[in-house]
C-alpha angles and dihedrals in degrees: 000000000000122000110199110193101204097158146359090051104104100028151012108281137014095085115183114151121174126201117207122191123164084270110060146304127282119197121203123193134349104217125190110224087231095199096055084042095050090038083058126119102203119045114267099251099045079066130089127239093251096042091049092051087049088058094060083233082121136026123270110239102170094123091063085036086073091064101030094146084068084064111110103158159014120206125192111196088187153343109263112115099237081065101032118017093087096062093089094053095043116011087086099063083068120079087209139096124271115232130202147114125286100265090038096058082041092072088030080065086044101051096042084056097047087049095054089223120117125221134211110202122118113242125226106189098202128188127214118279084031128116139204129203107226092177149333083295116012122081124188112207126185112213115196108245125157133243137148106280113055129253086043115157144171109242115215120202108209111187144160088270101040147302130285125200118206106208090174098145134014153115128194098253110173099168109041134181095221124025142345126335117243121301090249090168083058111052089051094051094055081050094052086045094052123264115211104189122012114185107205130198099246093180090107097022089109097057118088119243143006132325112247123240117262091230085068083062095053094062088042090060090050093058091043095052098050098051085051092053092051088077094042090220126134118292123193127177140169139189141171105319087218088047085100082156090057097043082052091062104038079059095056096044090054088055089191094292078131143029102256113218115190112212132189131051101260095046083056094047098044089046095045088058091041087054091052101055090045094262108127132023095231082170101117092019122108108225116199143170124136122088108259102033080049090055090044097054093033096055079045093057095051094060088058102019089155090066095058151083111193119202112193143160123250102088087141095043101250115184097229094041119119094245089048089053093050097043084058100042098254090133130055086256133088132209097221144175111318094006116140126214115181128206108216089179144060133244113258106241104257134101083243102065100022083056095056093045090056082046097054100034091064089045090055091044102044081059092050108255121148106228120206116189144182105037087148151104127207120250087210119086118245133209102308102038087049085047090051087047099050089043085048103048090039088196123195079224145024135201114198099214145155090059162092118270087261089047088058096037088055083051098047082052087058098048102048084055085064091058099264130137133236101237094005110068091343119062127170110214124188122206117289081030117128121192123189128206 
């Protein structure tokens, strides 16, 4: 078995991984690299694949590309756009099926419309508990995980020469929103069975203890909420646009005390999968993102700023997000004095983003906005979590991967607690990097 680390090695995003038997190739995950997206000049789908990979905005597979009819498969453990915005640009090169959950496939079909460009692949949609066989010798199986997008699940590789496990992205979450809690019985089991490669998240592995469950977060919104509406000024919040979960419960704090508008073009997107698939009530909800129809319900909501919660993008500070825009009187709408905008999110450790929320957040106080951050928990396991899935799985191997070289290296100090060695059983890999077993 060959490992072939493409992307998500040297960062946090971009994740591509490719497994290689005898039998065939499995590719797991097309990440954007959102930094290098965001830092573009030129929107992602007006460019082409190999632009886009020049720009370091998707991973370069060229050296899978060299033996694409091995290719049997790409498998897509979950929506976010560090796993799954590069499909569009790449996935067509491949004569194979893509795999992935409902919702999953749901923002595959989004994305491949947004970027103009067909694609021919044929597209299992594949529950959890389910398997595919992808050849003679080569299953795909979907374990359910959680995360904080829903449809997220761990994708196992069972193969001829072993067995790999794919833990990009997750968090133990044992009292959801949304769905089911992690198949527990079942990770066990594929450790009792023998597990030959496991690939684990390292994003939150540095930091000590456990991740809090999202329906903490819940309470803490209604609280939140509740304090903002006393003044009966205007209250703005965002919050991850695939954190179906965490829309969900900003609905049920506001208990429709206000008219809810959504604002931005990935909230739109993400919430137009999740109501079809039966996710989200959008039914008394106004749901904007294009330009003029943004102007129109914004210069509304000014006039009677107190009935309103507005839920916008923009909770890393982007420049061309809805709350930036705002913020800089773009729109037909202030933040203005006593105004609260609150941050259910947190910043994505990098300079890039933490830069642009400093950026944003004196722009919302000099006008006198109160900012509330942080209500919020991570969808990515820490310490502890990343500790209970090493000692499930119980792997022969394991790969440290999705962060920075300190993410990794936190990781690499956690494994060898649990008795494994650097080079032995525990091996670091940058991009480009293969490993054979």
């Amino acid at each position: 078995m060959k490992i072939h680390a493409i992307g998500g090695y040297n960062q946090v995003g971009k994740n591509m991984t490719a497994v290689e038997v005898d039998d065939g190739i499995v590719l797991i995950d097309m990440g954007y690299d959102m930094e290098e997206v965001i830092e573009n000049d030129k929107e992602i789908e007006e460019l082409s694949t190999k632009e886009t990979i020049e720009t370091g905005a998707i991973p370069d597979d060229s050296k899978i590309h060299d033996k694409k009819e091995k290719v049997k498969a790409i498998v897509i453990g979950h929506g976010h756009l560090d796993h799954v915005g590069a499909v569009p640009k790449l996935a067509g090169s491949y004569d194979c099926p893509i795999i992935a959950s409902p919702f999953t496939m749901s923002v595959i079909k989004r994305k491949v419309d947004n970027d103009r460009k067909g694609l021919d692949n044929e597209l299992v949609e594949m529950e959890p508990g389910e398997s595919y066989q992808a050849s003679e010798g080569i299953a795909i199986e979907f374990v359910n995980i959680t995360h904080s997008i829903p449809g997220a699940v761990m994708p196992v590789v069972h193969t001829d020469e072993g067995t790999m496990v794919y833990g990009l992205d997750n968090r133990l979450d044992d009292d959801p929103v949304l769905g089911d809690t992690p198949d527990y019985e079942r990770l066990r089991e594929l450790g009792e069975e023998g597990v030959e490669v496991f690939i684990g998240d390292s994003t939150r592995v540095d930091e000590p203890g456990r991740c809090m469950s999202e329906s903490i977060v819940s309470t803490e919104l209604v609280h939140t909420l509740d304090q903002a509406y006393e003044d009966d000024r205007g209250v703005f919040i965002t919050t991850f646009s695939s954190h179906i979960e965490r829309l969900t419960s900003i609905l049920e704090a506001n208990d429709g005390r206000r008219k809810v508008a959504l604002i931005g073009r990935s909230l739109k997107e993400y919430t137009n999968s999740a109501e079809d698939l039966g996710m989200i009530d959008l039914d008394d909800v106004e749901v904007v993102s294009y330009w003029d129809e943004t102007n129109e319900l914004l210069e509304k909501i000014s006039k009677e700023k107190e009935e309103w919660l507005v839920i916008c993008t923009g909770h890393q500070g982007e420049s061309g997000a809805a709350l930036t825009r705002i913020a800089k009187g773009d729109y037909p709408i202030e933040i203005e004095e006593g105004d609260n905008v609150i941050f259910s999110s947190s910043v994505i450790p990098s300079p890039l983003n933490r830069a642009s929320r400093y950026r944003l957040d004196k722009m919302i106080k000099r006008e006198g906005g109160r900012v509330i951050s942080e209500v919020h928990v991570s969808g990515h396991a820490k310490r502890e979590d990343c500790r209970d899935l090493l000692m499930m799985l119980d792997p022969e191997n394991f790969i440290p991967s999705h962060g920075t070289t300190e993410m990794l290296a936190s990781h690499v100090t956690l494994a060898r607690e649990e008795g494994y060695t650097l080079n032995e059983d525990l091996f670091l890999l940058e991009n480009g990097n293969t490993i054979e077993f």
